[in-house]
N, C-alpha and C positions, 0 to 999 in steps of 0.2 A: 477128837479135835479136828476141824475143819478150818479151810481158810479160804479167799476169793477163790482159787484158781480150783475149787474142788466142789463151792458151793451148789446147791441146784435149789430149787424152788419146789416146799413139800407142802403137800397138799391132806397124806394121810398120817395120823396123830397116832400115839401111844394114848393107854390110861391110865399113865404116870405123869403127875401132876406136874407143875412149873411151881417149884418154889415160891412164895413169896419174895425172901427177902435176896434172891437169886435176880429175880428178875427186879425185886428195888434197886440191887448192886447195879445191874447192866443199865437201868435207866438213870441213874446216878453217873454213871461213869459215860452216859453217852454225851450226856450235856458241855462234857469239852469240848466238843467238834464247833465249830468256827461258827458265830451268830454276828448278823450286823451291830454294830455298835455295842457288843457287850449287854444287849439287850432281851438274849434271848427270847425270840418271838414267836413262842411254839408251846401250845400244851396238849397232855398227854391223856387220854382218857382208857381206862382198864377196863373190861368187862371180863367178867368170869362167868356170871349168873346164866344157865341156861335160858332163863327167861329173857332177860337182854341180848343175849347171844339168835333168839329165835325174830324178839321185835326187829334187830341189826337185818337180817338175813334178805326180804324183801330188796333192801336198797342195795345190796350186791346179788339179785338177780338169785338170790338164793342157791348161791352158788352150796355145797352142804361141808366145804370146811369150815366156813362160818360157824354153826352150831357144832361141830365134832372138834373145833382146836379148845384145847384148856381155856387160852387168851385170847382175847381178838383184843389190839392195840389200835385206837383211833386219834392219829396225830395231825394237828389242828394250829391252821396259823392264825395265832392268837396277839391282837394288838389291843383287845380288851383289858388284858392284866396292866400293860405299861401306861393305858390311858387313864386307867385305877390310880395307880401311881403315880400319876403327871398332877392329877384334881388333888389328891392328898396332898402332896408336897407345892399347892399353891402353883402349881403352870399350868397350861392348857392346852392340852393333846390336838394337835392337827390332824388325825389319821384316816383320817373318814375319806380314803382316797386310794385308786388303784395302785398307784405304788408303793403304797402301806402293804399293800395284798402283799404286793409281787414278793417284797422284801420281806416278807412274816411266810409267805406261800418259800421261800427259799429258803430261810434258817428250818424249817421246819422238816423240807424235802434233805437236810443238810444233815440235821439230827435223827430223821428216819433212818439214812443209809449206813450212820455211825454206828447207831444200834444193830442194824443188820448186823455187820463185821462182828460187834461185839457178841453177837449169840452165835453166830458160824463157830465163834474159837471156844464157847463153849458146849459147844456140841446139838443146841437149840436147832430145831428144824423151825419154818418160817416160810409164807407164801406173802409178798406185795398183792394186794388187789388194787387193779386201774379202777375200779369200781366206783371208787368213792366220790367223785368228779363229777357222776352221770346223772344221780338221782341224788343232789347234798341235804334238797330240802327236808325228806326223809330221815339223815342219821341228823340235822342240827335237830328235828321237833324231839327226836327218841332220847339222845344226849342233852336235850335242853340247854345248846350253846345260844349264848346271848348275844347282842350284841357285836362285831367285827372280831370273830370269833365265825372259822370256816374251815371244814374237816377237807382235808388233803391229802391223805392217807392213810390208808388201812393195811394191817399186820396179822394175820393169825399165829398161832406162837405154841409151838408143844414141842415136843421130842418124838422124831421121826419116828415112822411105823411103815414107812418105804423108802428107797432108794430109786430113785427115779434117773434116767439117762439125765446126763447135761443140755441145756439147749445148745444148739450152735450158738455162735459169734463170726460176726463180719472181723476178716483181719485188720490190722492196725492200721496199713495206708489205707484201707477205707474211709478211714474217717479222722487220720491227724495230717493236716495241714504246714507245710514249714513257712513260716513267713508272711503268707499270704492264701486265701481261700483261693485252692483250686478248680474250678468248676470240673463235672463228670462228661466223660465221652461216651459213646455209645462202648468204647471196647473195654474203657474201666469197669464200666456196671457188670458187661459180663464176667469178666473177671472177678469182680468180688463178690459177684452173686452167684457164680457157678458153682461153691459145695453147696451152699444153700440150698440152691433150688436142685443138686443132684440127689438131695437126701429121701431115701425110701418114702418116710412117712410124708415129707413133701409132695411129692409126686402122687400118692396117693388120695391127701388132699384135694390137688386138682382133678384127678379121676371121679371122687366120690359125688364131686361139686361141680360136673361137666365144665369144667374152667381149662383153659389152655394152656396159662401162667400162673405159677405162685402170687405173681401180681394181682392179678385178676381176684384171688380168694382174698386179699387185705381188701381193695376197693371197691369190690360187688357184691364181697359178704359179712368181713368182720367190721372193717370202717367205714362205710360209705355215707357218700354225702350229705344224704338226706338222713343219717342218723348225726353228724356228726354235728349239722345245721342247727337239729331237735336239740340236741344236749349240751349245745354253745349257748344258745336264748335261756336255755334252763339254770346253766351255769353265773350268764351275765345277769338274772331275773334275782337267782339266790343271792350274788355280791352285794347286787343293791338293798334288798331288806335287808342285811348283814351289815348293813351301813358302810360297804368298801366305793361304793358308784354313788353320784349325786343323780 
């Protein structure tokens, strides 16, 4: 049994399956987590098949728990279903519009992290990939999502086959607020960045990567501008065949 304060992010699987009706339960029971309007704006795509699991893989950089987790879960803000819905019961769905996204891109981000919780307790190991954002065009041709229907998260899903360290965490005055947005001084940052950046494997990041700062490896190597440029046009290009941009 796991819970928030234990969880970590696993990467290598058993080859012991994931139930069926284990994982119908947890995706059954995740769907109480809070949706706008009662509308639930999120659907859920399963793959099991090694063969889908191999076509998937590409568009997460092929990262290889893709094809080794039992599951890989693709969850998708979906305003196709309720627009299905609006034409049948005689109204006329407005949604073809960014903040149709943002609010379908939210129940959705809403309902992934419910489900997270819910496998940590049952013992379920489970890796978020940022992936899914980068290259969408890819997993909408492969899952044949239609229409204002746009994948926002990816899951792989098995029972652990390692124990991996915890990542760090920024403490809590880093990042809540009383009242009012506090802006950062140069001596807060040090302060809440200093286990950060005193950690072994941190520091050796910057060695490996002749970088000065930790800083320096988010901006010059993992996120940097000219990726982040590329994969924003790719992202606002996909919205609009997806019918969410005019």
């Amino acid at each position: 049994m796991k819970n928030l304060l234990t969880r970590r992010s696993i990467r290598k699987y058993s080859e012991r399956p994931v139930d069926e009706q284990l994982l119908g339960r947890l995706l059954t029971e995740a769907a109480r987590t809070q949706t706008m309007g009662n509308l639930q704006l999120y659907s859920v795509v399963v793959t099991r098949s090694q063969e889908m699991k191999q076509r998937l893989a590409p568009a997460h950089f092929s990262q290889p728990m893709i094809t080794e987790a039992p599951v890989v879960l693709t969850i998708c803000a979906d305003f196709n279903r309720t627009s299905q819905w609006a034409r049948c019961r005689k109204a006329e769905p407005g949604y073809d519009n960014m903040l149709s996204f943002l609010n379908a891109a939210i129940d959705a981000l809403l309902y992934t992290q419910t489900l997270c919780c819910l496998m940590d307790e049952e013992g379920l190991g489970y890796c978020y990939l940022g992936t899914t954002v980068y290259q969408p065009q890819l997993i909408i041709d492969i899952l044949q999502l239609p229409r204002l229907v746009m994948p926002v998260a990816t899951i792989t899903v098995g029972w652990p086959a390692e124990e991996p360290p915890q990542s760090d965490r920024l403490p809590r005055e880093s990042f809540v607020h009383d009242e009012t947005y506090k802006d950062y001084t140069p001596a807060d940052i040090d302060r809440y960045y200093a286990y950060k950046e005193s950690l072994e494997e941190n520091r050796h990041f910057c060695d490996i990567n002749h970088k000065e700062t930790l800083a320096q490896i988010f901006t010059d190597i993992r996120y940097t501008k000219k990726d982040n440029e590329a994969m924003s046009k790719t992202l606002l290009d996909t919205l609009r065949r997806q019918g969410f941009l005019g």
